[in-house]
N, C-alpha and C positions, 0 to 999 in steps of 0.2 A: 868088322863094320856092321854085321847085320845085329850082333850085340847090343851095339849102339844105337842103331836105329829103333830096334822094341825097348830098350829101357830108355829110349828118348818117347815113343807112343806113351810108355805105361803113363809115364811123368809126369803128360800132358793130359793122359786121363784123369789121372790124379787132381790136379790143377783145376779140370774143368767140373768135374765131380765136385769138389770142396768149395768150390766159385757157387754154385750151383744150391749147395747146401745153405751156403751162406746168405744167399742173395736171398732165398726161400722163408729163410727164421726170419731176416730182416724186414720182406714184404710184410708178413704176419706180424711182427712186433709196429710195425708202422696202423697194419689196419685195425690193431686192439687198441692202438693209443688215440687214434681219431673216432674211432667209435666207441672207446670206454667200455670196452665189455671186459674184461680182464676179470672182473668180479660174478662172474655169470656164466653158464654154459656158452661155447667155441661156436661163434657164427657159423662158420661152414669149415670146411674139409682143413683148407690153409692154416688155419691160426688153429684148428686144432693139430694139425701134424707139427706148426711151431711153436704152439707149447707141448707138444710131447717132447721134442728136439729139445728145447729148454728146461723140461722139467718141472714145468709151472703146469698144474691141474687146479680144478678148483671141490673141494670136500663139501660133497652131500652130508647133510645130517641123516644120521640111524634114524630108524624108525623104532618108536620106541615097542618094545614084545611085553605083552600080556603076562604079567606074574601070574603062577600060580595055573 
């Protein structure tokens, strides 16, 4: 019984953590598509942790180094 009762906790941990996760990318993919930043540095903290989570960053150009 008490088996079941922690791999009934974990479960729900599980469940609430991945809820949690998701709800999180989704806020953030909602606030870059209303404000169209997607192309630019991550307004604040959220859309950048939900594009980490996603994998979507956006590439500075090098600076170009002095020959010679």
């Amino acid at each position: 019984m008490t088996t079941l009762i922690t791999l009934a906790a974990i479960d729900l941990t599980a469940a609430v953590t991945i809820t949690a996760i998701v709800a999180m990318v989704s806020a953030a993919i909602h606030r870059e598509e209303k404000h169209h930043t997607l192309t630019g540095e991550a307004p604040d903290q959220l859309t950048r942790v939900g594009r980490r989570l996603n994998g979507a960053y956006v590439r500075t150009p090098r600076r170009a180094t002095a020959a010679g």
